[in-house]
C-alpha positions as semicolon CSV with decimal commas, in nm:
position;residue;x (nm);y (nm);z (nm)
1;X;0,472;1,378;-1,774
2;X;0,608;1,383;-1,414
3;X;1,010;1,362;-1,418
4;X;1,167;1,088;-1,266
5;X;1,454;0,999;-1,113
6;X;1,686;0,754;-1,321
7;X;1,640;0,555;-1,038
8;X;1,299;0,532;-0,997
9;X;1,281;0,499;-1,381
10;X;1,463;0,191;-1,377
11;X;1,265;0,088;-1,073
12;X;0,943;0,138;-1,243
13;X;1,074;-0,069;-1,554
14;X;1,179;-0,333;-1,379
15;X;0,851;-0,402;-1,213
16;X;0,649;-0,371;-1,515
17;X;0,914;-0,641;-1,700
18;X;0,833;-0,883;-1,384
19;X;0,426;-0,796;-1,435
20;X;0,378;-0,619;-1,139
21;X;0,305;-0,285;-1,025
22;X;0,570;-0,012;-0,920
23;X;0,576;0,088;-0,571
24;X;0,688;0,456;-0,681
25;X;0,665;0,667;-0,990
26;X;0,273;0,580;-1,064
27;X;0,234;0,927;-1,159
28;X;0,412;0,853;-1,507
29;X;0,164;0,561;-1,518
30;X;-0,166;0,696;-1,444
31;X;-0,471;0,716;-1,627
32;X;-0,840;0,753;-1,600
33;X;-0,776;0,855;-1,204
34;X;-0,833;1,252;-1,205
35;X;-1,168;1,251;-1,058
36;X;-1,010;1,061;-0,756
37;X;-0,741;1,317;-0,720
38;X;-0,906;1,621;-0,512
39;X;-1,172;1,410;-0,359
40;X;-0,891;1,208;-0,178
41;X;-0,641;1,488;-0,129
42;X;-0,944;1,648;0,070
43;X;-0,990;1,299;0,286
44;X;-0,642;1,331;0,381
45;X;-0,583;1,674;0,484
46;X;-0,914;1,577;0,683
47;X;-0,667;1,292;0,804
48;X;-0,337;1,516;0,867
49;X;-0,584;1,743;1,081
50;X;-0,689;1,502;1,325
51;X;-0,974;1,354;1,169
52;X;-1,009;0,943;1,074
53;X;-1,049;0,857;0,704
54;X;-1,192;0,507;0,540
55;X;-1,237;0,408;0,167
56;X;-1,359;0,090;0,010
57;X;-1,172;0,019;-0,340
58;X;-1,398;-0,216;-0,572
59;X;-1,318;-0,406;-0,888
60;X;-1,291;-0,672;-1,107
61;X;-0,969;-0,818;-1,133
62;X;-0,699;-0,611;-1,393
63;X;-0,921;-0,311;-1,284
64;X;-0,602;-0,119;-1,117
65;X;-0,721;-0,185;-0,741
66;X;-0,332;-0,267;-0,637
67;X;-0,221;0,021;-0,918
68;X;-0,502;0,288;-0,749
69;X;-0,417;0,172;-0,357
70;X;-0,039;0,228;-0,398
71;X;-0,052;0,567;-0,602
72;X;-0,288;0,692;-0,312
73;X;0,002;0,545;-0,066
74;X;0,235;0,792;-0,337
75;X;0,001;1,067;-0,274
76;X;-0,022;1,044;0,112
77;X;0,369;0,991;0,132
78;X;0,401;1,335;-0,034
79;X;0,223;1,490;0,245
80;X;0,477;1,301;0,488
81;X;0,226;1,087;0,572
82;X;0,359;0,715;0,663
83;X;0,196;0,458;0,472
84;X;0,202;0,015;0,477
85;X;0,031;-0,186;0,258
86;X;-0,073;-0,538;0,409
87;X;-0,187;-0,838;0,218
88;X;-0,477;-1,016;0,314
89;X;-0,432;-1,417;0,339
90;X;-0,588;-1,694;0,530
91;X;-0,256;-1,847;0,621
92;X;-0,048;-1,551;0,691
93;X;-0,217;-1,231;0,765
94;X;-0,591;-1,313;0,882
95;X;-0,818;-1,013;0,918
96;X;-0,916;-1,194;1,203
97;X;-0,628;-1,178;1,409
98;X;-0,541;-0,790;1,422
99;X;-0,223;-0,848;1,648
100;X;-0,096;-1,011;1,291
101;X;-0,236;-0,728;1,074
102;X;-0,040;-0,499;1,354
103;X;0,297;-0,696;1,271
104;X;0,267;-0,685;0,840
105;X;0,149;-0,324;0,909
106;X;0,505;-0,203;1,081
107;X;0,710;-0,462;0,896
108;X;0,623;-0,324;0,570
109;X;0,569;0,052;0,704
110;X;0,679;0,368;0,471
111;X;0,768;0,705;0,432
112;X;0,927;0,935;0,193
113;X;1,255;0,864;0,272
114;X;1,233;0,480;0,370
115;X;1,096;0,233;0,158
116;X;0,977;-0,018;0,426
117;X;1,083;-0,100;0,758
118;X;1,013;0,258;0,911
119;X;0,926;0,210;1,247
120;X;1,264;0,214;1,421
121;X;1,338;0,546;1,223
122;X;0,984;0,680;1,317
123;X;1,082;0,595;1,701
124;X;1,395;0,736;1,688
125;X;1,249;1,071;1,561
126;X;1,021;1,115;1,792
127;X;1,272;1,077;2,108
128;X;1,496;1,351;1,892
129;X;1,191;1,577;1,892
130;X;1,156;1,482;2,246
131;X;1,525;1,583;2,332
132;X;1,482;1,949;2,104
133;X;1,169;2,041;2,264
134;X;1,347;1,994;2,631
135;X;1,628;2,148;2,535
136;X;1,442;2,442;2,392
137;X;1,223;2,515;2,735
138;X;1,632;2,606;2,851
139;X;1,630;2,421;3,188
140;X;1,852;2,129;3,091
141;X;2,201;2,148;3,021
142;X;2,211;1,926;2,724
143;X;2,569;1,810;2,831
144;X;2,368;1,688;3,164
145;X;2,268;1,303;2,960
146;X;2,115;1,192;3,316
147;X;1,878;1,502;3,336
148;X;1,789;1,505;2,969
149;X;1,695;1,149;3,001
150;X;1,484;1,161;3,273
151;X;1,306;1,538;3,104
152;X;1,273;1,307;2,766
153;X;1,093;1,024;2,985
154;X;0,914;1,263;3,152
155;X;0,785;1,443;2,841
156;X;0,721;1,135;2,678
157;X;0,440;1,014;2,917
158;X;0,290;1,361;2,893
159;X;0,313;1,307;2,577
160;X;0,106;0,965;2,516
161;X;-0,121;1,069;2,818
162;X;-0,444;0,860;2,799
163;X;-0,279;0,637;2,574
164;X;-0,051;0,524;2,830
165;X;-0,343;0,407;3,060
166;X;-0,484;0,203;2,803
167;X;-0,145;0,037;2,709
168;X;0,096;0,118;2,978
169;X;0,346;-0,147;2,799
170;X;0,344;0,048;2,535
171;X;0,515;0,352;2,691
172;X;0,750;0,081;2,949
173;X;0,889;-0,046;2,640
174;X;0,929;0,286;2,468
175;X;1,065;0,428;2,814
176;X;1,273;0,110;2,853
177;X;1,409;0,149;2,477
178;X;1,519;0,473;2,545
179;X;1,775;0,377;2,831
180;X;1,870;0,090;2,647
181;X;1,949;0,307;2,384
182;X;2,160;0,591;2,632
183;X;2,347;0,263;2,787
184;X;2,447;0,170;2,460
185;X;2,269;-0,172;2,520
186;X;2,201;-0,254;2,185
187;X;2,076;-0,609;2,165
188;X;1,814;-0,520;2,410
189;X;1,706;-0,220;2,200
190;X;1,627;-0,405;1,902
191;X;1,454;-0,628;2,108
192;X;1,218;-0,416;2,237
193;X;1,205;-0,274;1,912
194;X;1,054;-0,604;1,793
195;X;0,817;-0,637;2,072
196;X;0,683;-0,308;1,990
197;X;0,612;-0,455;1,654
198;X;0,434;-0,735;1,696
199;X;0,708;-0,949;1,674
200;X;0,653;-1,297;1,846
201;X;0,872;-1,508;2,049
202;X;1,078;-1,226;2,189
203;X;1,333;-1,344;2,487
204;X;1,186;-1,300;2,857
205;X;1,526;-1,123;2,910
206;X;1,376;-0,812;2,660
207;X;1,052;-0,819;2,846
208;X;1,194;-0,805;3,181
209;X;1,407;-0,532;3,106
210;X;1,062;-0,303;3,018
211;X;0,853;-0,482;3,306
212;X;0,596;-0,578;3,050
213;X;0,467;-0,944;2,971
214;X;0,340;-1,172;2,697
215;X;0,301;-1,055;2,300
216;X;0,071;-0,804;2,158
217;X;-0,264;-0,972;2,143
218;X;-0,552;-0,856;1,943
219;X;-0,648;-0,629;2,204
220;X;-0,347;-0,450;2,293
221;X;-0,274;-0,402;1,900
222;X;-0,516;-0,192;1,858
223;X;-0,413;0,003;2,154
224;X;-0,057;-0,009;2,029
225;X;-0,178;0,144;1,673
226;X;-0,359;0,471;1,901
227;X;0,011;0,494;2,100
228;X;0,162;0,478;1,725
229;X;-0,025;0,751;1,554
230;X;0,015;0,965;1,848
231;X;0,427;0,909;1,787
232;X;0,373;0,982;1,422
233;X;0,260;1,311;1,460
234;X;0,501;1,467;1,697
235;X;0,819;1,295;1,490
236;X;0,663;1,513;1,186
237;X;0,380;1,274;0,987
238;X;0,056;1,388;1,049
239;X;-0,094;1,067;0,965
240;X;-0,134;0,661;0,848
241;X;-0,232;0,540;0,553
242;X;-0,291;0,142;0,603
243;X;-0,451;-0,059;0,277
244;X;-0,570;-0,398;0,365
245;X;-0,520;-0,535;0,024
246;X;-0,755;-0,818;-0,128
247;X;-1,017;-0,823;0,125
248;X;-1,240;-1,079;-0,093
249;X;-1,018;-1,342;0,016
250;X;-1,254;-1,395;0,309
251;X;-1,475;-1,534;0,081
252;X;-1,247;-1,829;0,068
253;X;-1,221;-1,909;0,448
254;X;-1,409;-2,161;0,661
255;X;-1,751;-1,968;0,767
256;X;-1,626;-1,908;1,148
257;X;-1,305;-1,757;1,011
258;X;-1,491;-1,500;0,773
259;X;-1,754;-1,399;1,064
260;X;-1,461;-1,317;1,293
261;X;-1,266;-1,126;0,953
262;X;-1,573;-0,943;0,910
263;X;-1,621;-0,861;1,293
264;X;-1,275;-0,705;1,294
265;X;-1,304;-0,525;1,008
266;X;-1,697;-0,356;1,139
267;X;-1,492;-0,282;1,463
268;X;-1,214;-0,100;1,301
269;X;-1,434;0,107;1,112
270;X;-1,683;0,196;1,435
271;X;-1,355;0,259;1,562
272;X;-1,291;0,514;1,305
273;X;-1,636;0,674;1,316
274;X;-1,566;0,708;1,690
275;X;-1,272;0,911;1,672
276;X;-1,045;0,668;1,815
277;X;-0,735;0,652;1,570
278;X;-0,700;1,034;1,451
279;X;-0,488;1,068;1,221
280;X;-0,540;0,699;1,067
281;X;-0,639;0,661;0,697
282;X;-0,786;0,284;0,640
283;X;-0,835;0,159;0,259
284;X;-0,967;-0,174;0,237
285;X;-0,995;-0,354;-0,178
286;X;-1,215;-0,606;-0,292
287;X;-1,388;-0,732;-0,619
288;X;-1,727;-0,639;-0,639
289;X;-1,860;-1,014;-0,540
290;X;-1,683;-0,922;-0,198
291;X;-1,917;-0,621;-0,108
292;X;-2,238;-0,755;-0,274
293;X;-2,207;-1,163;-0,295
294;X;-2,390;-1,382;-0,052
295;X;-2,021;-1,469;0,112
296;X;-1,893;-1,153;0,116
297;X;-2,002;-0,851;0,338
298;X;-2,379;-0,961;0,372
299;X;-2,290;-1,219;0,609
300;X;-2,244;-0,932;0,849
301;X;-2,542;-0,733;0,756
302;X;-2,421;-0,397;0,963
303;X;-2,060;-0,401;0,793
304;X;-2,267;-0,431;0,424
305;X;-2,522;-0,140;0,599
306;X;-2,185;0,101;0,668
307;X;-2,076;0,050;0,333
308;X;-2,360;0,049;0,126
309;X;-2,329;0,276;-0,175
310;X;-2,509;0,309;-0,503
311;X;-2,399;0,187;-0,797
312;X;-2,711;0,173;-1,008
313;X;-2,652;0,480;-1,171
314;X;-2,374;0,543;-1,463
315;X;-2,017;0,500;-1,374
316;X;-1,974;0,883;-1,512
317;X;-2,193;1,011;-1,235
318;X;-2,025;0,832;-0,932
319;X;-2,007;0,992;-0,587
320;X;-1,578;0,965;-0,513
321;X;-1,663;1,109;-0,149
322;X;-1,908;0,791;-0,082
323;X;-1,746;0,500;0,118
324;X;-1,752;0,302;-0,143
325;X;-1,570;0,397;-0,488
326;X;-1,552;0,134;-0,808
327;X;-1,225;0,156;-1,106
328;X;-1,396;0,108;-1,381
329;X;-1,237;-0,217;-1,679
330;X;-0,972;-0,063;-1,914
331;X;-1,048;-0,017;-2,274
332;X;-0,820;0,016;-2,558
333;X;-0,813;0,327;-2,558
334;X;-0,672;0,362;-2,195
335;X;-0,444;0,055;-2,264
336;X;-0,313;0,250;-2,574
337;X;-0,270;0,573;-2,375
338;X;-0,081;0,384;-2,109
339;X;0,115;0,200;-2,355
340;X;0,225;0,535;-2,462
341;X;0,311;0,683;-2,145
342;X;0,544;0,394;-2,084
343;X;0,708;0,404;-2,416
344;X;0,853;0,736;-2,351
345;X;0,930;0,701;-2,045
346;X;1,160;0,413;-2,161
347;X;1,278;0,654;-2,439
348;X;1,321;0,949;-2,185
349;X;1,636;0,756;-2,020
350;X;1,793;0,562;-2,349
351;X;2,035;0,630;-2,542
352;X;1,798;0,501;-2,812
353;X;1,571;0,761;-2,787
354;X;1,463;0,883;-3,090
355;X;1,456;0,538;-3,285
356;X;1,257;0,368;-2,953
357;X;0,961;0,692;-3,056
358;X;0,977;0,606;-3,418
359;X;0,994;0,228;-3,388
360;X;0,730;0,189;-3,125
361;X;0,506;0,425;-3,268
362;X;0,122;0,445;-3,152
363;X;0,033;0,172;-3,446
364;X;0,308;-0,093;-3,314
365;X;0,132;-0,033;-2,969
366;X;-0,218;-0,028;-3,043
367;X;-0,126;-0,345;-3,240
368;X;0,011;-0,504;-2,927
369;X;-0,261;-0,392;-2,709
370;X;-0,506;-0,559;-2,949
371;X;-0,282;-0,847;-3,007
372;X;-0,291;-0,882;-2,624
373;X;-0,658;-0,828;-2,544
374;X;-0,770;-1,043;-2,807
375;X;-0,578;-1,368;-2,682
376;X;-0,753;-1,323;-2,377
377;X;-1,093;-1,328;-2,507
378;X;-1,118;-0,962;-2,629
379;X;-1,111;-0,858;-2,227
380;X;-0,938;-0,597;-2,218
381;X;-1,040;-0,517;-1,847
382;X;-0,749;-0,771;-1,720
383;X;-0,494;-0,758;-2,037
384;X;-0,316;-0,469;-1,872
385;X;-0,069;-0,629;-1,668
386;X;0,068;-0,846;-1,979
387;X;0,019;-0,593;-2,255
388;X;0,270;-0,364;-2,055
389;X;0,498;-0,656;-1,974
390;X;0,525;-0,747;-2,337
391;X;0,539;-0,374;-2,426
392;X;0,847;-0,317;-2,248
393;X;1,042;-0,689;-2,198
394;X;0,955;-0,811;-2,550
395;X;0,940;-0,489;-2,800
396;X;1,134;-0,170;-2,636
397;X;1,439;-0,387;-2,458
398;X;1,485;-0,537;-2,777
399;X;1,440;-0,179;-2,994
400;X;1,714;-0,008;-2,751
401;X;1,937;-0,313;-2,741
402;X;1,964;-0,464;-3,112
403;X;1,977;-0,208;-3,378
404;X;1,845;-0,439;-3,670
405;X;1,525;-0,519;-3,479
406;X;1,226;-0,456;-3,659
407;X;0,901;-0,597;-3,437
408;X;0,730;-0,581;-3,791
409;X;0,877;-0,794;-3,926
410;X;1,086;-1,011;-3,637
411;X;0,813;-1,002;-3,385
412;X;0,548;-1,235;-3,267
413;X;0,341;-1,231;-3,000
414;X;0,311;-1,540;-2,799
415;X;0,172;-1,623;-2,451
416;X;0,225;-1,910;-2,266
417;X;0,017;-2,092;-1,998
418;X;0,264;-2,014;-1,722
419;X;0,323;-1,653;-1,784
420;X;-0,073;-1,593;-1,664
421;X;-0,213;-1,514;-1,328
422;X;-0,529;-1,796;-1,285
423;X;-0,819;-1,528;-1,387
424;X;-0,620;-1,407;-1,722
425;X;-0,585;-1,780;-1,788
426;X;-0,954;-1,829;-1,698
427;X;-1,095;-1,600;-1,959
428;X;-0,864;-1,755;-2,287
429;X;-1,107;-1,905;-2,529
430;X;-1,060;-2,325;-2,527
431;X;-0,771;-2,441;-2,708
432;X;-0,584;-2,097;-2,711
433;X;-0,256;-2,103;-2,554
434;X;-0,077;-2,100;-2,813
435;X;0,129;-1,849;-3,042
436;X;-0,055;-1,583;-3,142
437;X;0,015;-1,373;-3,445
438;X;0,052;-1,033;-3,402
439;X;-0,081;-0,860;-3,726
440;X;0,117;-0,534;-3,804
C-alpha cells in the first residue's frame, strides 16, 4: 500500500466519513484500475510532449467515474502537470457557454503543490522564468529593474508569439500585470488577475490600465486557454488536465441548450484533433444513456460519430486506448477488497492498531458490505459510497475510540432516507427504509 502522509490520511478519512471521494491519496483506495494505468500514462507523456489528449469516462452511477477522473488528475499532477476539475450544471457551469467553463476551470485549477486556486502562482512562475532566462543571456544588470522589465516584456511577447495575435488582451493584461506588479500596485494586479480568469464585472479602472475591453466571451476563452498552456509549459508543467465532470446532465436541458452543449463540446474536440491546444488533456464523464440515449450524444450525430466505440464485446477484452473507456459495477468482492484497504489504512495511523485489524476483520467487513448492498436491492454497483461511509464513521471510529465496543454484538446497521443520494434511494425495494439488521 502507498504511504501516506498523516495528513493526507486524515484528509482521505474525512472525505470518506462525509461520503465523498478524496481529492488526494486514491492510490490507497484503488481497485480494479491497473489496465488503465500504462494506457493513460502513455496518453499523457503524449500530452507533456506537445501532443492533445481526449478520453470519454462511461458509467452507471456508483461505478467510480468521479473516483477514476480524480486519481487520473493524481496521476497527471505527479508528472507536474496542472489539473481542474469542473462540474457540469445547467445553472452554473453550462457546456454551452465556454467563457464560464474557462472561469470554474482556473478557479478550481491544481498542481502538486496547490490544491486549487493555481493560476496566480502559475503566472507568477512564468515571469520568474522570464526574469532567469534574461538574466542568464548576461546583458542585463539584474540591479537595472527598468531594463529587466522591459527584457521580461520583451521576452514575453516572443514568447506567446502567434498567440498574441489571436488574443492580444491576453498578453496587454499579462504585460500590464507585470508593471503593476514592479509598481507595487497591488489592487490593480489582482484585478487583472481576475480578468485573466474569467472573472466578470471587473472595474473599467483594471481594464484601462491593460488597454483591453469587455469580459472574456466564448470566443476569446478559448483563445485565452491556447495563451494559458503556452504559460504552463515554460513556468515548468508540461501540460492540462481539464475533466468536465457529469456531462449527461445535458440530457436534462431545454433542447436548444443541449444542441449548443453538444456543439461546444464537438468543437473542443476538432479543436484537439487539430492541434490547437498542445499540451491540453480533456476528460469528459457520462453514464452510458449520455453517449448512446436518444437525448444524449445522437442529437449531434458527428460528436456520437467521433466517439463511437464498441462495447459489444466482453468488458475483459476492452480497448483502454479507444476514445471511449467504460468502469465496470463493483462486486463484493471489490467492495470487500476496498473495505480492506481502508481498514488499514485507518489502523496504519491509530493508536488502536492492532485491536482496529482484529476487530474489523475481513468477516465484520464482508458482513457490512453485504449488509449494505442488500438494503439497496442487492446492487452492489452503487453501495460503494455508503458501505465505506459506514465502514469508517459507524464501525472503525467507534473500534479506535471506545474500548468496550464490540460491532457484534452493539452494532446495527441502519440507513435512513436522507443519508442517500436520489439513485441509491431509487433502487431500495418498497417499504425499505428502515433499520436493517446486520447479521454477524
Amino acid at each position: 500500500m502507498t504511504m501516506l502522509s498523516p495528513k493526507k490520511r486524515l484528509e482521505v478519512l474525512d472525505a470518506l466519513r462525509r461520503g465523498t471521494v478524496p481529492q488526494d491519496g486514491l492510490d490507497v483506495l484503488a481497485v480494479g484500475l491497473d489496465r488503465f494505468r500504462a494506457p493513460m500514462d502513455q496518453d499523457l507523456q503524449r500530452t507533456s510532449q506537445g501532443s492533445c489528449g481526449f478520453k470519454a469516462i462511461r458509467g452507471e452511477y456508483g461505478c467510480g467515474k468521479t473516483f477514476f477522473s480524480r486519481w487520473l488528475q493524481q496521476e497527471a499532477r505527479r508528472m507536474n502537470f496542472a489539473t481542474a476539475e469542473v462540474q457540469i450544471s445547467e445553472t452554473e457551469t453550462p457546456l454551452h457557454k465556454l467563457e464560464t467553463v474557462y472561469r470554474r476551470m482556473l478557479e478550481r485549477l491544481a498542481t502538486s503543490s496547490t490544491r486549487s486556486g493555481a493560476f496566480r502562482g502559475i503566472i507568477d512562475s512564468w515571469f520568474f522564468a522570464l526574469e532567469e532566462d534574461v538574466l542568464s543571456a548576461g546583458n542585463i544588470d539584474d540591479s537595472d529593474e527598468q531594463a529587466l522589465l522591459q527584457a521580461t516584456s520583451e521576452l514575453m511577447e516572443k514568447r506567446l508569439g502567434t498567440i498574441s495575435d489571436k488574443a492580444p488582451s491576453f498578453s496587454a493584461a499579462l504585460r500590464a500585470y507585470r508593471e503593476c506588479l514592479a509598481e507595487g500596485e497591488t489592487a490593480m494586479a489582482e484585478g487583472l488577475i481576475a480578468w485573466l480568469s474569467g472573472q466578470p464585472n471587473v472595474a473599467a479602472a483594471v481594464k484601462k490600465r491593460a488597454n483591453i475591453k469587455g469580459d472574456v466571451d466564448h470566443f476569446a476563452a478559448l483563445s485565452f486557454l491556447q495563451g494559458l498552456l503556452a504559460v504552463m509549459k515554460d513556468s515548468g508543467h508540461p501540460g492540462l488536465l481539464l475533466v468536465l465532470d457529469e456531462v449527461e446532465t445535458l440530457q436534462r436541458v431545454r433542447g436548444d441548450i443541449r444542441e449548443k452543449a453538444l456543439n461546444a463540446l464537438r468543437q473542443l474536440i476538432d479543436e484537439l484533433d487539430a492541434g490547437r491546444f498542445p499540451g491540453l488533456y480533456l476528460v469528459i464523464t457520462g453514464t452510458p444513456s449520455f453517449f448512446d440515449g436518444p437525448q444524449g450524444l445522437k442529437k449531434l450525430p458527428p460528436l456520437a460519430q467521433r466517439l463511437q466505440t464498441d462495447f459489444d464485446t466482453d468488458s475483459q477484452f476492452d480497448n483502454p486506448r479507444a476514445p471511449q473507456i467504460r468502469l465496470s459495477p463493483f462486486n463484493l468482492d471489490m467492495m470487500i477488497e476496498v473495505g480492506g484497504k481502508v481498514r488499514d489504512l485507518f489502523a496504519d495511523g491509530s493508536s488502536a492498531s492492532e485491536r482496529i485489524r482484529k476487530v474489523a476483520d475481513d468477516a465484520l467487513i464482508r458482513s457490512l458490505a453485504e449488509g449494505v448492498s442488500g438494503s439497496l436491492g442487492g446492487k452492489t454497483g452503487i453501495a460503494p459510497r455508503i458501505f465505506l461511509k459506514k465502514l469508517v464513521a459507524d464501525l472503525l471510529d467507534r473500534i479506535e475510540l471506545h474500548e468496550a465496543f464490540d460491532p457484534r454484538k452493539d452494532y446495527r446497521l441502519t440507513i435512513r432516507e436522507g443519508e442517500l443520494s436520489t439513485e441509491e434511494r431509487n433502487s431500495m425495494p418498497a417499504n425499505s427504509i428502515e433499520n436493517i439488521s446486520l447479521e454477524l
